[in-house]
LUMMARBA-260103 format. One record per residue (C-alpha): residue in three letters; x, y, z. Coordinates in nm, 4 decimals, decimal comma. Layout:
BEGIN
(r ALA (X Y Z))
...
This chain:
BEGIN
(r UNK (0,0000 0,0000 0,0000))
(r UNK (0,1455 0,3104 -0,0730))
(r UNK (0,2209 0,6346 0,1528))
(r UNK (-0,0584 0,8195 -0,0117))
(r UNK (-0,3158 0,5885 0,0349))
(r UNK (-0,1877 0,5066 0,4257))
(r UNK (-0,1856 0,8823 0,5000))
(r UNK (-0,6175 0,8906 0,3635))
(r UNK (-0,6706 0,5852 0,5425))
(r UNK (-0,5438 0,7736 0,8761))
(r UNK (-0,7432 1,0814 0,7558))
(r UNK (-1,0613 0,8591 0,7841))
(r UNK (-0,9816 0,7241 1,0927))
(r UNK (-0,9487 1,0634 1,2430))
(r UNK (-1,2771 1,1436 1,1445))
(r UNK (-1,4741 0,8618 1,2581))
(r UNK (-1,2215 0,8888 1,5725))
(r UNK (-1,4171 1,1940 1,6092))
(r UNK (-1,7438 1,1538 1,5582))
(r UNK (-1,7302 0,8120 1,7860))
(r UNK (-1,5521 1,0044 2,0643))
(r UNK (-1,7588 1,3110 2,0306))
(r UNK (-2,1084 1,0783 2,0141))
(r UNK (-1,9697 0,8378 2,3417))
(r UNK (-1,8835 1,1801 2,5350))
(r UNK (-2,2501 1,3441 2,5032))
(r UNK (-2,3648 0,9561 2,5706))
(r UNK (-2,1720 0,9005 2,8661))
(r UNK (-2,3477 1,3017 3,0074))
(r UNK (-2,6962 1,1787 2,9008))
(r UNK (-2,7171 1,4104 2,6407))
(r UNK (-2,5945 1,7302 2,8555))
(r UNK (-2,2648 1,8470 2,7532))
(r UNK (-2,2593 2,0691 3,0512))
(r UNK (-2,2061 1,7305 3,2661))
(r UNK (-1,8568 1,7226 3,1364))
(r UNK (-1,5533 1,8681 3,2156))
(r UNK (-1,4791 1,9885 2,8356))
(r UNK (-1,6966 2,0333 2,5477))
(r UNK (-1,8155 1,6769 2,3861))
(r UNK (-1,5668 1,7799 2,0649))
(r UNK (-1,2669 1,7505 2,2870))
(r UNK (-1,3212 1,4222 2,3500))
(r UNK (-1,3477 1,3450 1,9906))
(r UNK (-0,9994 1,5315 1,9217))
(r UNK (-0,8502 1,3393 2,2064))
(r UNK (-0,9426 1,0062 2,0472))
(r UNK (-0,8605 1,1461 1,6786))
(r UNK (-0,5472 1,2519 1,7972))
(r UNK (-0,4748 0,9288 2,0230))
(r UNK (-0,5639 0,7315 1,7024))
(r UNK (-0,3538 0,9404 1,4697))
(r UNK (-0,0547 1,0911 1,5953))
(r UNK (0,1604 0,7947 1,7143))
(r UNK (0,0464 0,6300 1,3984))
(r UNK (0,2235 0,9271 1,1606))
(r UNK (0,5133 0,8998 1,4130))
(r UNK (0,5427 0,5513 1,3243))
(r UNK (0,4935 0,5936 0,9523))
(r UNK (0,7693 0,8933 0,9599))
(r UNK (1,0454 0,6679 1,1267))
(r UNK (0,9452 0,3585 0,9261))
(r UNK (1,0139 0,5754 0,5913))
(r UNK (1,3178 0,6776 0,7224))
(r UNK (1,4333 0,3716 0,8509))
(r UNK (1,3335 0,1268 0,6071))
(r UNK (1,5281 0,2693 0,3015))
(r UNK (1,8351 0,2925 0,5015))
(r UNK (1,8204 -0,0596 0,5692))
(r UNK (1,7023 -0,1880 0,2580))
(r UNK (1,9994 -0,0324 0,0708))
(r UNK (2,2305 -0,1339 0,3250))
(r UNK (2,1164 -0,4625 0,2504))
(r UNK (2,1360 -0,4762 -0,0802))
(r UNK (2,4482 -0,3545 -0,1290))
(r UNK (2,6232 -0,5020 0,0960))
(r UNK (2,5088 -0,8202 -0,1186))
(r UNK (2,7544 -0,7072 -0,4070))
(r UNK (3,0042 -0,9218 -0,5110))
(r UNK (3,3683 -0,8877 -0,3201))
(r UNK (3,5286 -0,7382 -0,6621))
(r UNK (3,2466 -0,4305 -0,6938))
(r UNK (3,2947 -0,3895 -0,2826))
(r UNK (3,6461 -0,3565 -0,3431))
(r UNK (3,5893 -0,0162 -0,5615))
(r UNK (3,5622 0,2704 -0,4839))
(r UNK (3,2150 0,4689 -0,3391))
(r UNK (3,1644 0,6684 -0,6076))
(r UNK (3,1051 0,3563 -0,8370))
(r UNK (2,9751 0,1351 -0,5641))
(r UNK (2,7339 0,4370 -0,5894))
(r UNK (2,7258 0,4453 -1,0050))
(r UNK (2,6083 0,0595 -0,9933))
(r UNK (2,3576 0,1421 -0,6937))
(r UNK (2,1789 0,3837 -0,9574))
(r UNK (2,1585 0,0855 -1,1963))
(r UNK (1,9944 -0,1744 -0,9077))
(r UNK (1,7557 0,1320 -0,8285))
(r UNK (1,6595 0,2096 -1,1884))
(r UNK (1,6081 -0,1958 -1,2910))
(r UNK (1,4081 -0,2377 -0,9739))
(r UNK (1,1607 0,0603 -1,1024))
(r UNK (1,1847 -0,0748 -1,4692))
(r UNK (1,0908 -0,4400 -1,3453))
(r UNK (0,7746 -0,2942 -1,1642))
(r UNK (0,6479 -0,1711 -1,5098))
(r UNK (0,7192 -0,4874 -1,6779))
(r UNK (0,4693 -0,7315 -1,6737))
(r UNK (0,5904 -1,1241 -1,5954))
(r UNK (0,5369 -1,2285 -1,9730))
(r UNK (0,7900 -0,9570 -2,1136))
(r UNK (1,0362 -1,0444 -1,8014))
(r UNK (1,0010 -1,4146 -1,9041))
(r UNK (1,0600 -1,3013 -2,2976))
(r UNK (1,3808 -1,0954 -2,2113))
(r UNK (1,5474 -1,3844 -2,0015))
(r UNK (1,8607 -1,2903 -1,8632))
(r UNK (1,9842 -1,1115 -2,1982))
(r UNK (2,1419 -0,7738 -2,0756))
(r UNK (2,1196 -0,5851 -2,4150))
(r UNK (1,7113 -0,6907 -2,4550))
(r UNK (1,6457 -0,6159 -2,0798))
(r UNK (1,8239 -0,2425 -2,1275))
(r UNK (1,5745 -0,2312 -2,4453))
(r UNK (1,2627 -0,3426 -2,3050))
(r UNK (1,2941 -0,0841 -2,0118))
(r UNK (1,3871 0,2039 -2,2302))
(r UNK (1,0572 0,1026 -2,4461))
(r UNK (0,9101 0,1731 -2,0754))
(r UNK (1,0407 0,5056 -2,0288))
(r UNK (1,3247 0,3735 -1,7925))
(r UNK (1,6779 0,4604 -1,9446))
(r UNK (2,0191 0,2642 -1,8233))
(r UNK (2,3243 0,3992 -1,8603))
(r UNK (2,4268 0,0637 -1,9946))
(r UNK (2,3689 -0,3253 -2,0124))
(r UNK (2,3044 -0,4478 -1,6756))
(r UNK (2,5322 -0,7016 -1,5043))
(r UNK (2,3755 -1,0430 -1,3878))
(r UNK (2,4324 -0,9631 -0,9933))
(r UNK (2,2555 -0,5691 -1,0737))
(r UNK (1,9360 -0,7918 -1,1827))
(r UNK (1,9758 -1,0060 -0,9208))
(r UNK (2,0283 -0,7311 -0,6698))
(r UNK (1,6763 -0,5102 -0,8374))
(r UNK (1,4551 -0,8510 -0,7932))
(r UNK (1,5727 -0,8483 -0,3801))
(r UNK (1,5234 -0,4559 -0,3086))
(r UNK (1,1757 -0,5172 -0,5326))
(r UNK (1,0943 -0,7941 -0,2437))
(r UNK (1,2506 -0,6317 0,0384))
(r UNK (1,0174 -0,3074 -0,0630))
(r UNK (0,7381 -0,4803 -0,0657))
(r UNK (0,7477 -0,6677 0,2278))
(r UNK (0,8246 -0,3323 0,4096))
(r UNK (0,5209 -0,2079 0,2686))
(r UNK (0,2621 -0,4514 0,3430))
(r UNK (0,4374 -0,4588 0,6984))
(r UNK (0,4654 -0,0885 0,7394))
(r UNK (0,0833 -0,0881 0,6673))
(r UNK (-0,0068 -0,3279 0,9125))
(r UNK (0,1580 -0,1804 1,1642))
(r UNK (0,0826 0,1935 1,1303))
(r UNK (-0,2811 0,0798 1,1113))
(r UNK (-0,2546 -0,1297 1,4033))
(r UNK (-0,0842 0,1480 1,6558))
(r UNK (-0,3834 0,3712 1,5191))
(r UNK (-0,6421 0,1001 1,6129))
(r UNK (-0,4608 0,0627 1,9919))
(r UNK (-0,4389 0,4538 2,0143))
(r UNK (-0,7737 0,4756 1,9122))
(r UNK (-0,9555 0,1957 2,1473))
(r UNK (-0,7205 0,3188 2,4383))
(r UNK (-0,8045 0,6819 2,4019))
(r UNK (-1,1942 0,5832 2,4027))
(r UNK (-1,1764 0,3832 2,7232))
(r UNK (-1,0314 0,7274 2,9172))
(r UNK (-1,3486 0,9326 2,8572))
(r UNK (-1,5337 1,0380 3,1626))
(r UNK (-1,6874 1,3044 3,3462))
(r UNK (-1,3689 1,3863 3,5051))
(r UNK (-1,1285 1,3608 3,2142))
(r UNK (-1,0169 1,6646 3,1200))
(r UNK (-0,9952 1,6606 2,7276))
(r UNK (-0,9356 2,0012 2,6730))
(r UNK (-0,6284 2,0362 2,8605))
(r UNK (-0,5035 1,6852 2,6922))
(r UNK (-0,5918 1,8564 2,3155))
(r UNK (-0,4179 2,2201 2,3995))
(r UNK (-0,1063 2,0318 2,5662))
(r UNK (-0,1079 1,8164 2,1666))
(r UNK (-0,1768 2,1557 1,9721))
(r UNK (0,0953 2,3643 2,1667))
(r UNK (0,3291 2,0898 2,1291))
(r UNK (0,2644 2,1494 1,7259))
(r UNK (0,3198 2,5094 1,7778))
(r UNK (0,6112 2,4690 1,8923))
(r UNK (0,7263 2,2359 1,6310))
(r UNK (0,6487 2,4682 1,3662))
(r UNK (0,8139 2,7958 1,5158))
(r UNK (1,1104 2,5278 1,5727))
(r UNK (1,1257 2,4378 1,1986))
(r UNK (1,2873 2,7629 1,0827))
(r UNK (1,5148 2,7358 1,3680))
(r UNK (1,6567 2,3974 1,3002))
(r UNK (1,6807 2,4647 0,9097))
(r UNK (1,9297 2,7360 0,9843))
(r UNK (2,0892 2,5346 1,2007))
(r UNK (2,1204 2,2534 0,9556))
(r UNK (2,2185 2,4743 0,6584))
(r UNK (2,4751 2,6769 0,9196))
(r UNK (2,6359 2,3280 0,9941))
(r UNK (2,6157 2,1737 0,6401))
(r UNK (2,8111 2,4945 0,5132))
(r UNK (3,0530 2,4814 0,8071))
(r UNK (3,1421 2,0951 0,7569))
(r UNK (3,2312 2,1892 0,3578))
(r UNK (3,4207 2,4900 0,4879))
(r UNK (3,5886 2,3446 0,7108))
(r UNK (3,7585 2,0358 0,4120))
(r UNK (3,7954 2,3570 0,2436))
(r UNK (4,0113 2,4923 0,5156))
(r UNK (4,1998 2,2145 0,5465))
(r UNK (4,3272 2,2603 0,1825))
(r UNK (4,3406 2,6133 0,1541))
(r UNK (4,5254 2,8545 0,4640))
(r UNK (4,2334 3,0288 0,5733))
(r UNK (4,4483 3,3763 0,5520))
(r UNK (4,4843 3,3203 0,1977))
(r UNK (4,1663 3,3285 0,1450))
(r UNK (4,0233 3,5749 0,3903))
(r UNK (4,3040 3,8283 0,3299))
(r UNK (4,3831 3,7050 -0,0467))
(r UNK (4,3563 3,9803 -0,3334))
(r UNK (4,3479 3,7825 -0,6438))
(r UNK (4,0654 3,5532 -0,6774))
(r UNK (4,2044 3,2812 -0,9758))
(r UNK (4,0575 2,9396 -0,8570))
(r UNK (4,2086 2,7648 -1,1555))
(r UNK (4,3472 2,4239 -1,1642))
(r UNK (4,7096 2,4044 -1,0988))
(r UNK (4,9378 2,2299 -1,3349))
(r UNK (5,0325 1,8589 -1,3698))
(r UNK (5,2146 1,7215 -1,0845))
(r UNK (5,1379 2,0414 -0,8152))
(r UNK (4,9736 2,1051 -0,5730))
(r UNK (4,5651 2,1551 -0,6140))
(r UNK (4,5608 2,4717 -0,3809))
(r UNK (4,7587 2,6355 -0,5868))
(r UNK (4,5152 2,8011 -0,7173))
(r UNK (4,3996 3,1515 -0,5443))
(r UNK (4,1052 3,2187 -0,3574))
(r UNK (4,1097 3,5414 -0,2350))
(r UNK (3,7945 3,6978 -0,1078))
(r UNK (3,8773 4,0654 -0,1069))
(r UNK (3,7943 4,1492 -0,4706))
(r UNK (3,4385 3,9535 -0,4551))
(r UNK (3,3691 4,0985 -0,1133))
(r UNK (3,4473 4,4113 -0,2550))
(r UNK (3,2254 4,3819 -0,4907))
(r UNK (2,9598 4,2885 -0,3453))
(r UNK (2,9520 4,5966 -0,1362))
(r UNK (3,0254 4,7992 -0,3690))
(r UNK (2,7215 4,7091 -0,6323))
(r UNK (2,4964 4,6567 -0,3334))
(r UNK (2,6237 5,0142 -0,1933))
(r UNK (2,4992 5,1610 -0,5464))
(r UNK (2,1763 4,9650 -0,5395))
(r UNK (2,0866 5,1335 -0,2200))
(r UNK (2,1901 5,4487 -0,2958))
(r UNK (1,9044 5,4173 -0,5527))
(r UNK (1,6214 5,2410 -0,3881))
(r UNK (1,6483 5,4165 -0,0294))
(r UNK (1,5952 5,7832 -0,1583))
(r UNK (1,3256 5,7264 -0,4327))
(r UNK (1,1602 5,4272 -0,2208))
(r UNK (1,1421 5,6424 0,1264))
(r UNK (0,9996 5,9363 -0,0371))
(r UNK (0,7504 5,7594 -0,2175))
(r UNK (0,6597 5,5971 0,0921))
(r UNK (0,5861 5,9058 0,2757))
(r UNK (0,4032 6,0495 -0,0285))
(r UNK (0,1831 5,7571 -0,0339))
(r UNK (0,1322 5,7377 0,3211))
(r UNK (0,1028 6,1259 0,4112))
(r UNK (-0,0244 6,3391 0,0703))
(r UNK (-0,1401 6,1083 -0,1231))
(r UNK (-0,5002 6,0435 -0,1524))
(r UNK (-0,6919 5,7360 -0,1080))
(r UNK (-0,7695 5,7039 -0,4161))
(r UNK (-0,4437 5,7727 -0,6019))
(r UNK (-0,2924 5,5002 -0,2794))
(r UNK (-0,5313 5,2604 -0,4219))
(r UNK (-0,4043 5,2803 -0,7261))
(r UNK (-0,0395 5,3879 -0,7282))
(r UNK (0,0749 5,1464 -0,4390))
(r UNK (-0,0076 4,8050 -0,6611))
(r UNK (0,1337 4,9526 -0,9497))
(r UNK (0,4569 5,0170 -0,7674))
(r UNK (0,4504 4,6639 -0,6001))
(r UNK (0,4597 4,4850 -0,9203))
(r UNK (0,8105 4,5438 -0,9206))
(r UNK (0,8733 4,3065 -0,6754))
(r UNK (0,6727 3,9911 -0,8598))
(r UNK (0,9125 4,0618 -1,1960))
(r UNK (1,1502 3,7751 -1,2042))
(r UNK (1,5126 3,9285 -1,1327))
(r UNK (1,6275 3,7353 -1,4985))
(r UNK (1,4281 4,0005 -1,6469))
(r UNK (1,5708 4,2557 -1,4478))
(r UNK (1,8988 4,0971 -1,5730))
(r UNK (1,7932 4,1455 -1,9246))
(r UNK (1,6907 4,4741 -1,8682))
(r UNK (2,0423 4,5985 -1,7865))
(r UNK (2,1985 4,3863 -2,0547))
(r UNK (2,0198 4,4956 -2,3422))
(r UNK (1,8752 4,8497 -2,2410))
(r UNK (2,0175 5,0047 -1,9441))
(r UNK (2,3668 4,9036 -2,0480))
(r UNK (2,3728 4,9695 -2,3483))
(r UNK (2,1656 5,3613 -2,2737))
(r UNK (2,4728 5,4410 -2,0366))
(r UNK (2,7449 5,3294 -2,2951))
(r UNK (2,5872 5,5508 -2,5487))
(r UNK (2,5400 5,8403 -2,3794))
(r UNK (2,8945 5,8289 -2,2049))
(r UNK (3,0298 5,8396 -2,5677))
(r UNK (2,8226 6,1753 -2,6596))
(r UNK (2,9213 6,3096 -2,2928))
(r UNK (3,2646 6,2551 -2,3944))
(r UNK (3,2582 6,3619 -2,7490))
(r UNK (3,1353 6,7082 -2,6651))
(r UNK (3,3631 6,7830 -2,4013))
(r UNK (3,6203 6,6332 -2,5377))
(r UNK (3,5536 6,5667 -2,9226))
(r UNK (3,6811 6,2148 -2,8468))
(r UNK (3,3425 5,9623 -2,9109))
(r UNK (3,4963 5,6321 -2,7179))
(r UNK (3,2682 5,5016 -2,4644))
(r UNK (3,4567 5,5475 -2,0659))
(r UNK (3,1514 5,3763 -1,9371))
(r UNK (3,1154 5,0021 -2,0457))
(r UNK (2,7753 4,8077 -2,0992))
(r UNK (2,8852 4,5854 -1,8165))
(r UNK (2,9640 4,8116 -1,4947))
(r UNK (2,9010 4,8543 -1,1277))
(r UNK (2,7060 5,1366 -1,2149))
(r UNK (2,4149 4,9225 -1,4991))
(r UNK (2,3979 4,6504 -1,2380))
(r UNK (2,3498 4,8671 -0,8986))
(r UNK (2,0788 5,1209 -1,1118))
(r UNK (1,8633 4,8353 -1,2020))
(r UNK (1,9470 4,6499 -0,8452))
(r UNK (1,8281 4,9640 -0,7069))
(r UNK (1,5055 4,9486 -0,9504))
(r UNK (1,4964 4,6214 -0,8510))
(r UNK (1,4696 4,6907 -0,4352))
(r UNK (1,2750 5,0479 -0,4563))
(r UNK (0,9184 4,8156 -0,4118))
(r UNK (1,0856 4,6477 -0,0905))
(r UNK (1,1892 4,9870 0,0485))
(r UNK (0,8566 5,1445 -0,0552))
(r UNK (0,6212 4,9018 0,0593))
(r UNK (0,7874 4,8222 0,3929))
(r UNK (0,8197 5,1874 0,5033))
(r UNK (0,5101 5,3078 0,3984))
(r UNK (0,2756 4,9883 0,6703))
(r UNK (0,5720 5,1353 0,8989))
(r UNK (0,5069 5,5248 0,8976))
(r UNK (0,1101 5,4653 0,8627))
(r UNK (0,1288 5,2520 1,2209))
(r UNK (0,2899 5,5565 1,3615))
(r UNK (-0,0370 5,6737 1,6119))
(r UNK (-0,2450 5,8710 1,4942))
(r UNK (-0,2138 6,0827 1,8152))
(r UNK (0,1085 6,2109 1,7615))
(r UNK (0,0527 6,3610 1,4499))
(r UNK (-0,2128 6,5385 1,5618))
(r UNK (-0,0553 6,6599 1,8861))
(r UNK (0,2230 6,8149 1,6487))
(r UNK (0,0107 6,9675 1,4159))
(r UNK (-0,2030 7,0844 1,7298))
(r UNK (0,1104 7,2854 1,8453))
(r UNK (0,1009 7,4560 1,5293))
(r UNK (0,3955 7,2542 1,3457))
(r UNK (0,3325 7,2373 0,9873))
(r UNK (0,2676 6,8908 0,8031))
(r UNK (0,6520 6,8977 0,6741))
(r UNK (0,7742 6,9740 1,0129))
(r UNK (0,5440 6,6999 1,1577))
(r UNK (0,6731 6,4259 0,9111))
(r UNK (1,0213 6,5503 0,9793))
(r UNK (1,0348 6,5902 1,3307))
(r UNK (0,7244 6,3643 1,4494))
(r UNK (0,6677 6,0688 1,2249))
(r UNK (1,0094 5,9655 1,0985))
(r UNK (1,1902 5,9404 1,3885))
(r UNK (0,9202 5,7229 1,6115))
(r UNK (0,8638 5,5477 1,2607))
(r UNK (1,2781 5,4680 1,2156))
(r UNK (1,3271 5,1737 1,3951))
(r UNK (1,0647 5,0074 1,1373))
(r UNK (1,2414 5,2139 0,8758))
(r UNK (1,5902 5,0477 0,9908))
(r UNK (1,4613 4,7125 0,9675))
(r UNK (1,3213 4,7521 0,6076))
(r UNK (1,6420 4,9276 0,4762))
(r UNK (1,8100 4,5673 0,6555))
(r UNK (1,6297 4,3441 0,4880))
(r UNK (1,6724 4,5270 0,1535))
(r UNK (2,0453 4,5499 0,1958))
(r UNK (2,0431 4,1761 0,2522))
(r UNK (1,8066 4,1315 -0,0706))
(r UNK (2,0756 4,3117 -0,2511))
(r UNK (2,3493 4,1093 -0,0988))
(r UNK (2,2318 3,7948 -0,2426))
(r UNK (2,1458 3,8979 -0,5587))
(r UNK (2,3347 3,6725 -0,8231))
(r UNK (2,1262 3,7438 -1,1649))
(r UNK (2,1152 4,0942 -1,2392))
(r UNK (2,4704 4,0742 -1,1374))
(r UNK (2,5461 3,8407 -1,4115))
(r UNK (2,4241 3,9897 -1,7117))
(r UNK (2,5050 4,3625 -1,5811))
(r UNK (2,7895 4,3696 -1,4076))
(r UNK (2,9852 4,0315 -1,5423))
(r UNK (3,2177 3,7716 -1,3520))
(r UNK (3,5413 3,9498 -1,3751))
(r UNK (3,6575 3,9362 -0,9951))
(r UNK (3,8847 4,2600 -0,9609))
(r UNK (3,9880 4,5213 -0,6430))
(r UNK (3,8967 4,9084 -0,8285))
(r UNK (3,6844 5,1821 -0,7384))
(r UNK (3,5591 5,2837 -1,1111))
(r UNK (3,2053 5,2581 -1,1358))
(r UNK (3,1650 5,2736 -1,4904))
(r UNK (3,4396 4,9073 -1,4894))
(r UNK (3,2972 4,5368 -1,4699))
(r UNK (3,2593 4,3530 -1,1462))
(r UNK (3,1494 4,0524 -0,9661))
(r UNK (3,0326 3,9474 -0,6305))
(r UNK (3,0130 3,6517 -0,3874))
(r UNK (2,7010 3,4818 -0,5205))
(r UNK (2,7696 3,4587 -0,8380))
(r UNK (3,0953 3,2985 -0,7952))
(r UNK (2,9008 3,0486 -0,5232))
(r UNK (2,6746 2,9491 -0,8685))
(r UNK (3,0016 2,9311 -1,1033))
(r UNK (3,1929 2,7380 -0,8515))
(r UNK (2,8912 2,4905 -0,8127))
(r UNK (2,8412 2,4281 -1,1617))
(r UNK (3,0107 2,2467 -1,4212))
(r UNK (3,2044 1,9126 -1,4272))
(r UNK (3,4545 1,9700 -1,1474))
(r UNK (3,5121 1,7261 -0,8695))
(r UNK (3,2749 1,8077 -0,5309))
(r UNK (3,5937 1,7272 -0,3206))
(r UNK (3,8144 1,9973 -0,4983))
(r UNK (3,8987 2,2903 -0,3718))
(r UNK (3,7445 2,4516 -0,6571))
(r UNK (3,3872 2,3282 -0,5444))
(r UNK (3,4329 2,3558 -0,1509))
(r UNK (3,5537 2,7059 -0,1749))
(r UNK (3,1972 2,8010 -0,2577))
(r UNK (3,0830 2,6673 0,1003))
(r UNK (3,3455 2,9059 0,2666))
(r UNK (3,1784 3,1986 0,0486))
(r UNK (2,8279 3,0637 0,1874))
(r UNK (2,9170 3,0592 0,5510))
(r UNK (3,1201 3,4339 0,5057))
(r UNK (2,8157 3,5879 0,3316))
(r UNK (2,5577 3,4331 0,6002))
(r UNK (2,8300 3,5879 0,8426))
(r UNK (2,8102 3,9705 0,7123))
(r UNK (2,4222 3,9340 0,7158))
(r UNK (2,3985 3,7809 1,0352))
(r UNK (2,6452 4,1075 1,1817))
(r UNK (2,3906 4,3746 1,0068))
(r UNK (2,0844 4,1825 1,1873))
(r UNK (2,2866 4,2630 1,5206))
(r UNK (2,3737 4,6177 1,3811))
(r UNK (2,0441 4,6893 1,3283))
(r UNK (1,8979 4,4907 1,6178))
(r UNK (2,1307 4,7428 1,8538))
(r UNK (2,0064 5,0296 1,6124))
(r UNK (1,6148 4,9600 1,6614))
(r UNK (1,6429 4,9105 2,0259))
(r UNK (1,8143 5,2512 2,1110))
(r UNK (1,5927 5,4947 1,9528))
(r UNK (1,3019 5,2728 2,0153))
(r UNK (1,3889 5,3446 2,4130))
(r UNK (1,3984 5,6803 2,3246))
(r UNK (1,0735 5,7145 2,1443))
(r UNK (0,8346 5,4809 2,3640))
């Protein structure tokens, strides 16, 4: 029986876990809820839940379990000579065991009977299926798919039977508890702040798991490269070294990316904060219902365009606009037409970065400034400060912790920006202040590192982890900064 089907099956039970529990309470009252110590449907959640929960429990450690074993299994049934290679093709001949075992679920017993034990007309049969091989199978790989096809099937049929059994025991043992004096309710709030607490744990333990997957990497990484090379290094050349030498030869320095990121992400702000703040506080204080209606979606549709398109943007319009007109800039001053901006800059990929982020800026600010109470703006305007001076000298400031936290979280948005970057600003990792010269930063070098043909155990590959965990690092210091930021003025304005 498959998960699917196990999971509706429990779904049913929960209901009529319910309804029995619910109909038994109001039975065991006489009909008068008010005899109980908790409403008649707590009862019914109790025995849902009794019925239910261990059940998933069991079903969630049996599907993690059983595949473990089963492969285990399995492969330690190989023959000595493929145990004796190494894990990378131990793995390889894994992938064909796995992808006969699905192909022999498809075939039906008169084509596996037709086939035989012919390699070359087994490999054709499954690709008339739909199920491609890399190549003829090996006798012990066929052998090996019909045992994982048995061993999965036995762990399904038993897996069934026992998740449905638990359910039956939590069910019947949940039912015999309700009385008078059992108190349901507290039983079914204990269960659903138990799930609360599970979910608002979920986003902890991801970052915890992504922190320590990155750190693990970094750390081989480490081991390979000196970490002051790379945290102090001003080339950035990860190359493969020559013939014979050593592989961390190459140069990994993160100053020029670094630098680069701040810088593009420096001009991206520069752009978003003034034109998103002020539209913010026109939209929130002069503007008038009916233009807000209207003009506030039309600016947040920035946000929903894909940032490839942004990307595109720069590379074929905004790049292009700022080449040409630095060429007639520079031909009339100095009668000399070449182009001192080029069509891939710091400058094309923090202006449309900065397009890019004005939405985030504007929307954020503008829910923070109209929260500001009411109250205060009258009070100023009461005291016969003008609307300007009331917005300057009232609003923003009780409004700029909020404010703070939005220009965060758009600085961090245009930290890990990797697309627009691309196609406007290019891959060449260099140290220079020019704006108008080609640049790169850390994320796009994460994505170039990660891609290709190049060995995961390289130092070419695992220096993309050490970028991971140093980026996380600077965004993790301006939460703090701003955490600090937010708390002092919002001491000074409550």
């Amino acid at each position: 029986m498959s998960t699917p089907l196990i999971l509706l099956i429990l779904a049913i039970i929960a209901v009529v876990c319910y309804v029995v529990g619910t109909r038994h309470a109001l039975a065991i009252a006489g009909g008068l809820s008010s005899k109980l110590h908790s409403r008649p449907g707590y009862y019914g959640s109790f025995v849902a839940i009794c019925a239910v929960l261990p059940a998933a429990i069991v079903l969630a450690a049996w599907l993690i379990a059983s595949p473990l074993y089963i492969n285990s299994t399995i492969r330690g049934g190989f023959p000595e000579d493929v145990k004796a290679k190494s894990e990378a093709e131990q793995g390889l001949a894994f992938g064909m065991v796995n992808s006969l075992a699905r192909g022999m679920d498809i075939l039906t017993l008169d084509e596996i009977d037709k086939v035989g034990a012919n390699p070359a007309e087994l490999r054709s049969a499954l690709g008339a299926k739909g199920v491609a091989l890399a190549g003829d199978p090996e006798p012990y790989m066929v052998e090996s798919a019909g045992d994982l096809n048995a061993m999965n099937k036995i762990s399904n049929r038993v897996m069934t039977a026992v998740v449905l059994i638990v359910a039956l025991i939590g069910a019947g043992l949940s039912y015999t508890r309700i009385s008078h004096r059992f108190r349901a309710r507290n039983r079914v709030e204990r269960v659903i702040l138990g799930a609360l607490v599970v979910a608002s744990s979920i986003a902890i333990i991801t970052t915890i798991g992504i922190v320590m997957s990155m750190l693990t990497e970094a750390g081989h990484f480490f081991g390979r490269v000196p970490a002051w090379e790379f945290f102090f290094g001003t080339v950035w050349d990860p190359r493969f070294a020559a013939a014979g030498a050593a592989a961390s030869e190459g140069q990994f320095g993160l100053i020029p990316l670094l630098l680069g990121t701040l810088y593009i992400g420096f001009v991206a702000m520069l752009v978003a904060v003034p034109v998103g703040l002020f539209s913010a506080i026109y939209m929130s204080e002069y503007a008038s219902p009916k233009l807000r209606s209207v003009a506030k979606p039309l600016l947040e549709v920035l946000a929903g365009i894909p940032t490839i398109v942004y990307g595109f943007f720069a590379l074929t319009t905004v790049g292009p606009f700022l080449r040409d007109l630095s060429s007639s800039i520079n031909g009339i001053a100095t009668g000399d037409f070449a182009n001192f901006i080029q069509a891939q800059s710091v400058l094309t990929a923090g202006f449309v970065m900065g397009i890019m982020l004005i939405p985030y800026v504007s929307s954020l600010s503008d829910d923070i400034i109209t929260a500001v109470p009411r109250a205060l703006r009258d009070g100023s305007l009461g005291l016969g400060a003008t609307k300007s001076e009331t917005i300057k000298k009232v609003v923003m400031p009780a409004a700029l912790p909020g404010v703070v936290g939005a220009l965060l979280m758009t600085a961090s948005r245009a930290i890990g920006e990797t697309m627009i970057v691309v196609l406007a600003a290019g891959v060449a990792a260099r140290m220079q202040l020019n704006p108008f010269e080609p640049m790169t930063t850390v994320t796009v070098k994460i994505v170039s590192q990660l891609t290709g043909d190049l060995e995961f155990t390289s130092p070419q590959t695992l220096v993309a982890f050490a970028l991971g965990i140093t980026l996380f690092v600077i965004t993790l210091c301006l939460n703090i900064y701003a955490l600090f930021i937010v708390r002092k003025y919002r001491e000074q304005y409550e």
